[in-house]
N, C-alpha and C positions, 0 to 999 in steps of 0.2 A: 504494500500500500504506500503511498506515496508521501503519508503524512506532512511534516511542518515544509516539504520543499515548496517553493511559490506561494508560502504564507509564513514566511520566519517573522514578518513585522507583526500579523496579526495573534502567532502563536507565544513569542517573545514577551508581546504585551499581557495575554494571559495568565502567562508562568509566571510575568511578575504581580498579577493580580494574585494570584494565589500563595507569593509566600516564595514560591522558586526561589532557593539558593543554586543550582547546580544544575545544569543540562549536561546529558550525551548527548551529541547531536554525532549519528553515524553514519555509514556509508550504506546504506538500505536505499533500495528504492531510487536510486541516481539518475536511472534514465542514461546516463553516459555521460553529461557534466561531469566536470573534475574537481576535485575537492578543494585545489586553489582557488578556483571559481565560487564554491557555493558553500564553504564556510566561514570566509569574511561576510556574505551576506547576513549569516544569521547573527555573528561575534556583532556586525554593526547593529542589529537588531534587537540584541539582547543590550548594550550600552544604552540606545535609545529607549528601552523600558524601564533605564535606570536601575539594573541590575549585572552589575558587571563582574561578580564574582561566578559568574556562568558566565561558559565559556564552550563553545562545541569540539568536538573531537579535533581532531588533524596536530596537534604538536607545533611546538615554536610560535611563531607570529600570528598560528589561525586560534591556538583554542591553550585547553593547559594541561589536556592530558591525551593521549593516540596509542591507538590498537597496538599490543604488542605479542597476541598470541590466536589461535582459533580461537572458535568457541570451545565452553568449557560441557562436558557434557555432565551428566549425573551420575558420576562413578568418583570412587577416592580416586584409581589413578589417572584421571581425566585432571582432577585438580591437583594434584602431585606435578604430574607433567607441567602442565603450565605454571604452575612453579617454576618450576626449574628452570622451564624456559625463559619466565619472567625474571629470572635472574641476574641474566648478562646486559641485560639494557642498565647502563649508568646513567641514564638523562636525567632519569628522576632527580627533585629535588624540591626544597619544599617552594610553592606553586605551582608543582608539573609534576603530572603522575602518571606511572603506565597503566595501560588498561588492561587487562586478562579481563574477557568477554565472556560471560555466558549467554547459554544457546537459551531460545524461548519455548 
């Protein structure tokens, strides 16, 4: 489903109506846009509803934290693994966080 894409102004303003502190904004749903493209849309989006500690996915300048494993499935070693995997990224730091994803 296509959710917040071509309504980040109107979804932004929501989230801030309701208390949003934090968005994932992820790569679902793209259509084929590129995430340099269509996650400053929403970063500017969420600033303008006056909630700028949300921030959408993509890392460094788009958002403050980016995918850094599959999904996780519903097993221990499903989350073991990505552990581990989540390991070797040193980007992290405080404002910027990796994301190990679970599946829905």
């Amino acid at each position: 489903m296509p959710g917040s894409l071509g309504h980040e102004e109107t979804d932004a303003k929501t989230f801030a109506e309701w208390g949003i502190d934090y968005l994932k904004y992820d790569n679902c749903y793209h259509v084929g846009s590129k995430p340099t493209v269509r996650y400053p849309v929403m970063t500017r989006a969420l600033m303008k509803a006056r909630r700028p500690s949300s921030s959408p996915c993509g890392g460094g300048k788009y958002g403050n934290s980016w995918r850094t494993t599959g999904d996780i499935a519903d097993t221990w070693e499903s989350v073991v693994s990505r552990a581990d995997l989540n390991e070797r990224w040193e980007c992290a730091r405080p404002g910027a966080w990796n994301g190990m994803c679970i599946s829905a």
